[in-house]
C-alpha positions in Angstrom: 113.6 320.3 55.1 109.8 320.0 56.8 109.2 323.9 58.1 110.0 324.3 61.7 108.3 326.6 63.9 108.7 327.8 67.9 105.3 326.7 69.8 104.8 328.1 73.3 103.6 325.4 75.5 103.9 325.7 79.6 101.5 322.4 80.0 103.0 320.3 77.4 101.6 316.6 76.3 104.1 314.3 78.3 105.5 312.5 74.7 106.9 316.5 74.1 108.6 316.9 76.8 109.7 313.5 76.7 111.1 313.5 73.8 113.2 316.6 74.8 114.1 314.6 78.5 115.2 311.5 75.8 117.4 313.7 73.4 119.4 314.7 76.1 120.0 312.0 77.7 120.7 309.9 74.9 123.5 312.5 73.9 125.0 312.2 77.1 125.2 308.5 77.1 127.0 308.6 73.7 129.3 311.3 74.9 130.1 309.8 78.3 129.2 306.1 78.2 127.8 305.8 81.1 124.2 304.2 80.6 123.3 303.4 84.2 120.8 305.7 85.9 118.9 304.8 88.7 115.9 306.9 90.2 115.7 307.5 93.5 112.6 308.0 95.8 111.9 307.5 99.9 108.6 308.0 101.1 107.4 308.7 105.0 103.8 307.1 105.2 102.0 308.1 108.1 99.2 305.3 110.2 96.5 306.1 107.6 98.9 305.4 104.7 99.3 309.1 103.6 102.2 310.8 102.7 103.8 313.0 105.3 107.6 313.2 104.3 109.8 312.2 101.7 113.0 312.1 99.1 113.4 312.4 95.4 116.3 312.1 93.1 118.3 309.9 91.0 121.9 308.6 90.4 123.7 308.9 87.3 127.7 308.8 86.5 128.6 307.9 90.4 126.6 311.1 91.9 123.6 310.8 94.3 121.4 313.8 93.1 119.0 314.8 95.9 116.4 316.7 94.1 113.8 316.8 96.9 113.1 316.6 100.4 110.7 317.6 102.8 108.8 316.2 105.8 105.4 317.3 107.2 105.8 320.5 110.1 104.5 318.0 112.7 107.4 315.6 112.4 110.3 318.2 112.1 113.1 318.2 114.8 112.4 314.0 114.9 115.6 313.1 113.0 113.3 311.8 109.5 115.0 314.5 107.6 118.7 312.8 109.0 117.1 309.1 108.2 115.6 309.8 104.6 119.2 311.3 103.7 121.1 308.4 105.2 119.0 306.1 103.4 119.3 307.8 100.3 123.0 307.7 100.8 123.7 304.1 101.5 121.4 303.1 98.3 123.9 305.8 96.4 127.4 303.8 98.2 125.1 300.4 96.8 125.3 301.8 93.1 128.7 303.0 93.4 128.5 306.3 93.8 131.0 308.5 95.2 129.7 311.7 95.4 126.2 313.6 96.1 124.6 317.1 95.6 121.6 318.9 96.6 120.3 322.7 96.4 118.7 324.4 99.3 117.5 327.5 100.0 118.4 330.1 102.8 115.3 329.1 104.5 115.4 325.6 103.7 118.1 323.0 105.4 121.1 324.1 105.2 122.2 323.3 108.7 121.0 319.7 108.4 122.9 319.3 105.2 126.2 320.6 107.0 126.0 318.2 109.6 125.7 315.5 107.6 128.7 316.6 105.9 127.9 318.9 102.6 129.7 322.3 101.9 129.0 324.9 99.9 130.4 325.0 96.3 128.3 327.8 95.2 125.8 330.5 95.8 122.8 332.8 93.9 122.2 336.2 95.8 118.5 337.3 96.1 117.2 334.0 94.8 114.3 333.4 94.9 113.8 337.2 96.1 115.5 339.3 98.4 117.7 339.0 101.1 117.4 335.3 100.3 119.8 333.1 98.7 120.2 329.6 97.4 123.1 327.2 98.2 124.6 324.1 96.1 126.5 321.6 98.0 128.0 318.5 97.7 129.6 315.7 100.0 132.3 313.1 99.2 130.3 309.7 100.2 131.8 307.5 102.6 131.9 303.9 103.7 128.1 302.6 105.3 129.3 303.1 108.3 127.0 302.1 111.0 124.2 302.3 108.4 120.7 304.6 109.0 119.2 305.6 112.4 116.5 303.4 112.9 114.7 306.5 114.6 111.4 306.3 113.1 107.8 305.1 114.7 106.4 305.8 111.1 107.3 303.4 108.1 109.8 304.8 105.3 109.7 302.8 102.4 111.6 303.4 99.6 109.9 303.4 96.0 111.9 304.6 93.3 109.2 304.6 90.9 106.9 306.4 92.6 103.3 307.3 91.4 103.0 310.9 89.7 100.7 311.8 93.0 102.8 310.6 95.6 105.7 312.8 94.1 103.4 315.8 93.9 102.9 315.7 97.4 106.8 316.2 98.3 106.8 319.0 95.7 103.6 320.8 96.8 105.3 320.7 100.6 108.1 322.1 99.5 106.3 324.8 97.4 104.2 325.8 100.5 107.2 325.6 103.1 109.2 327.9 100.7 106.2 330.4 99.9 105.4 331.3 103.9 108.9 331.6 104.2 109.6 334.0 101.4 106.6 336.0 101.9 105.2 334.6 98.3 101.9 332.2 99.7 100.4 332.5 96.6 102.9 332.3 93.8 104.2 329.1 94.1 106.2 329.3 90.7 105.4 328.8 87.2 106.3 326.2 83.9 107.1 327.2 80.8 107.7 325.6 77.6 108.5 326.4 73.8 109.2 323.5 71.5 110.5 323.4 68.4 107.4 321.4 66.1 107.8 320.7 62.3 104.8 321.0 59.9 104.0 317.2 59.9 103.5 317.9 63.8 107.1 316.3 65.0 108.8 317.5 68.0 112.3 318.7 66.9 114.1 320.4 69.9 113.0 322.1 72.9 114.0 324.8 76.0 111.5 324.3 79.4 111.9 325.0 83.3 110.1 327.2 85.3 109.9 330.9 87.2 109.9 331.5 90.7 110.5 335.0 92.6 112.4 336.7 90.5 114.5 334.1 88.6 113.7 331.8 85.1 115.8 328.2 85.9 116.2 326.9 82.7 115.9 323.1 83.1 116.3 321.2 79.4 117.4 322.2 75.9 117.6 319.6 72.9 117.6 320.5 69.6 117.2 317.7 67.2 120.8 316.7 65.2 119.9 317.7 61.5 118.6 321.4 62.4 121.6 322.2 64.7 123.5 325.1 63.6 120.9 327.0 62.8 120.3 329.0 65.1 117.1 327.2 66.9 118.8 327.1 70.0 119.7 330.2 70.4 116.0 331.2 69.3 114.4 329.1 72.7 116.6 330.3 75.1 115.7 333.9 73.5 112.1 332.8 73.7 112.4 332.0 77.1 113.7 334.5 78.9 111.1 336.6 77.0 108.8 335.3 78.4 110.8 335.5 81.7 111.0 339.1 81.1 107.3 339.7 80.7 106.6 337.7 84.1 109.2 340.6 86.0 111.9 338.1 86.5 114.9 340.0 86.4 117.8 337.0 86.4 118.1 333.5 84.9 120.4 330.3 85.9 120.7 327.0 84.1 122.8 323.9 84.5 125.0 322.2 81.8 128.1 319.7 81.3 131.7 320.2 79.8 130.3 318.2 77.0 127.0 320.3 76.6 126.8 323.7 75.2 128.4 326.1 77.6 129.8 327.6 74.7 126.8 328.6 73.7 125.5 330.1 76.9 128.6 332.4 77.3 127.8 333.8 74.2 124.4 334.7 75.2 125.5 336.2 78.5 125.7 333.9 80.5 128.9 333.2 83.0 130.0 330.3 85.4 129.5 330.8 89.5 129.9 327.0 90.6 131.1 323.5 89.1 131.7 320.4 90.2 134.7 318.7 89.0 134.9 315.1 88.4 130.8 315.1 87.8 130.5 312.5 85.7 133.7 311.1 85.9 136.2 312.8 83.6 133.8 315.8 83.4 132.7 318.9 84.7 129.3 320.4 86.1 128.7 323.9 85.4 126.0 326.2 87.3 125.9 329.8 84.8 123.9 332.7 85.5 122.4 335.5 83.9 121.2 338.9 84.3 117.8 338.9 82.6 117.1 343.3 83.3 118.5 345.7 85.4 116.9 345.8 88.9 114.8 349.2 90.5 
């Protein structure tokens, strides 16, 4: 066996982290069959053409995943939050979905998401700091109904594959939204990365996500088939919250599938505070968490 060693990465070349993305996916087709996945993006433009608003997410195993949304300060209260949802939706109901989710924070839109129908299936205390909390919810999609709003004087157009800048913008409006209101301007988060590279310069397996506040959100794991039970999992996730540790984050969370390795997490410390049932069909969704250090 070619010698395997734990790189530390937090800007990785896009084939690495790619080829981590593509490991678990591929897994997850095999285990579930379900093969279609359809990405998701709406985009406000305003008169000059820039981008002042808009949605990200994708659709996989008949759930809507919302994974982003935010509209310029100037247009808020004007309904595009309501008509970029709605849209969003009624593509989902096109694919078959039944379901969506979403994550928000206590300073986000949780009120908009309850009126267009989400609850509450699970919480994280003091995330991203203190007092503030974030909030995972979920809505049981209906018919079309009477289909979108029709409210807005700016186009929305809707562009699932989406240029790498026009994404950045949503994301860097959220970041800055979030930061005023946390009392964090200048810490917008941070990536981290450690992969798992072999001595001819393959990528093997990998753990990345980010920190933010005081929490490390472990977003992918994939080790590669022939090394697993060795221990290299277990040895990223270690690595990780390391390096969590160092940065003063004091608790972790992470996301993972009845057919993924929660086994595994429990027996690093890690326990369940949320699941959705049914997500993919036949499966389950499980949100775990993590006390990283004790808290002053």
């Amino acid at each position: 066996m070619k010698d395997v060693q734990i790189v530390s990465e937090p800007y990785p070349p896009s084939p690495w982290t790619e080829t981590v993305m593509q490991g678990v996916d591929l897994h997850n087709i095999a285990v579930t069959g379900l093969s279609d996945y359809y990405p998701v993006g709406l985009f406000i433009k305003g008169r000059s053409g820039q981008i002042v608003g808009g949605l990200l997410g994708n659709i996989w195993g008949g759930w809507l995943h919302v994974r982003s949304l935010w509209v310029e300060k100037s247009l808020r209260g004007q309904s595009y939050g309501k008509e970029l949802m709605t849209r969003a939706e009624l593509y989902a109901l096109g694919k078959s979905s039944t379901n969506a989710f979403l994550q928000t924070g206590s300073f986000e839109a949780r009120p908009l998401y309850e009126k267009l129908g989400y609850h509450v299936y699970g919480e994280l205390k003091d995330h991203p700091i203190k007092p503030h909390r974030r909030y995972f919810m979920t809505k049981r999609l209906e018919s079309a109904g009477e289909g979108y709003p029709h409210i807005s004087e700016l186009e929305i157009a809707m562009d699932p594959y989406a240029s790498a800048s026009h994404m950045s913008v949503i994301r860097e409006g959220i970041y800055l939204h979030a930061g005023a209101a946390i009392g964090l301007p200048e810490n917008p988060g941070s990536q981290f990365g450690y992969f798992l590279r072999d001595d001819s310069g393959e990528i093997r397996g990998g753990a990345f996500g980010n920190l933010w506040g005081d929490w490390m959100f472990l977003d992918y794991l994939w080790v590669d088939r022939p090394l697993r039970g060795s221990g290299y999992a277990t040895k990223l996730i270690a690595a990780a919250e390391e390096h969590a540790i160092a940065q003063r984050c004091c608790d972790a969370f992470l996301d993972t599938f009845s057919f993924q390795a929660r086994p595994l997490y429990e027996k690093l410390g890690y326990h369940v505070f949320a699941e959705l049932k049914d997500h993919p069909k036949g499966h389950t969704h499980y949100w775990l968490t993590k006390r990283l250090v004790s808290k002053s």
